[in-house]
C-alpha positions in Angstrom: -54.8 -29.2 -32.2 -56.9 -26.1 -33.9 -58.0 -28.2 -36.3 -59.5 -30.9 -33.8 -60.8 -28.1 -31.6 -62.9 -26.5 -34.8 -64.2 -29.9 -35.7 -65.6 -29.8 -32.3 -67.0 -26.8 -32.1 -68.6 -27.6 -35.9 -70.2 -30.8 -34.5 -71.3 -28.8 -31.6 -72.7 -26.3 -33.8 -75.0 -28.6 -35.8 -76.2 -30.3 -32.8 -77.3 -27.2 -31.3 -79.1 -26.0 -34.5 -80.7 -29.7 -35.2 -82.1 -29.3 -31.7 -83.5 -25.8 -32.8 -84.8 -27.6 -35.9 -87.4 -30.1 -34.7 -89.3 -27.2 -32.4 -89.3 -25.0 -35.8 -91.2 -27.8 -37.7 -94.2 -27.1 -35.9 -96.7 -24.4 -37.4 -95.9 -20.6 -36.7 -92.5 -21.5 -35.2 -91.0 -21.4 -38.8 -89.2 -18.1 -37.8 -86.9 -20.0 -35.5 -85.3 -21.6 -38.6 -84.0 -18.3 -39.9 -81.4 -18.6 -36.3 -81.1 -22.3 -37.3 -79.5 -20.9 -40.8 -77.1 -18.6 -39.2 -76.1 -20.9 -36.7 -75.2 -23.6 -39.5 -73.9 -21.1 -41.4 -71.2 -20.1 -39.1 -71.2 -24.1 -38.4 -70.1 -24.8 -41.9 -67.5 -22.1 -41.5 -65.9 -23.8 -38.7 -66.3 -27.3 -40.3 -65.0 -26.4 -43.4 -61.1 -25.6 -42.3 -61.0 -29.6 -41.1 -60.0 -32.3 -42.0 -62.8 -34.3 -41.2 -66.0 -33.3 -42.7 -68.5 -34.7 -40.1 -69.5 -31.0 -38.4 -69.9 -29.9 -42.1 -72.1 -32.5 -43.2 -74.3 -32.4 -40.2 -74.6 -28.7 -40.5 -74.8 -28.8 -44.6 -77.7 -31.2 -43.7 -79.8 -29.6 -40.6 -79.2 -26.1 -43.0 -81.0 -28.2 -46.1 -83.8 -29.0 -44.2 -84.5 -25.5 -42.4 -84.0 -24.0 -45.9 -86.7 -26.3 -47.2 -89.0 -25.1 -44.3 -88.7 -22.1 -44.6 -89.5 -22.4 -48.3 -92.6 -24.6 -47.7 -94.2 -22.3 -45.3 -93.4 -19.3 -47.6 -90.1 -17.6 -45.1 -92.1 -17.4 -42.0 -95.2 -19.5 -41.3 
């Protein structure tokens, strides 16, 4: 019953952060994916404890590509 509940809450987690993630792509919104980060981050945290890994792989995957962002645009552009 926990278990179910935090994969839900994981998957929920990435899908609000992927939404964040497509408006930060866009020039001079790369600080949004710094929130994007934290928010997976605490995603992964929640997916992690599960046994399904879906909420972790979404999060592991929207947190790759803000992390590449961010390092393309140098942390903030």
């Amino acid at each position: 019953m926990i278990r179910a509940a935090m994969q839900t809450i994981s998957v929920l987690i990435g899908l609000v952060c992927a939404a964040f993630l497509i408006p930060g792509l866009i020039p001079l919104l790369g600080w949004m994916q710094w929130a994007v980060l934290a928010g997976c981050v605490v995603g992964i945290i929640f997916g992690a404890f599960c046994q399904r890994k879906i909420g972790l792989t979404i999060n592991v995957a929207v947190a790759v590509v803000a992390a590449l962002r961010l390092f393309l645009g140098g942390g903030v552009l």
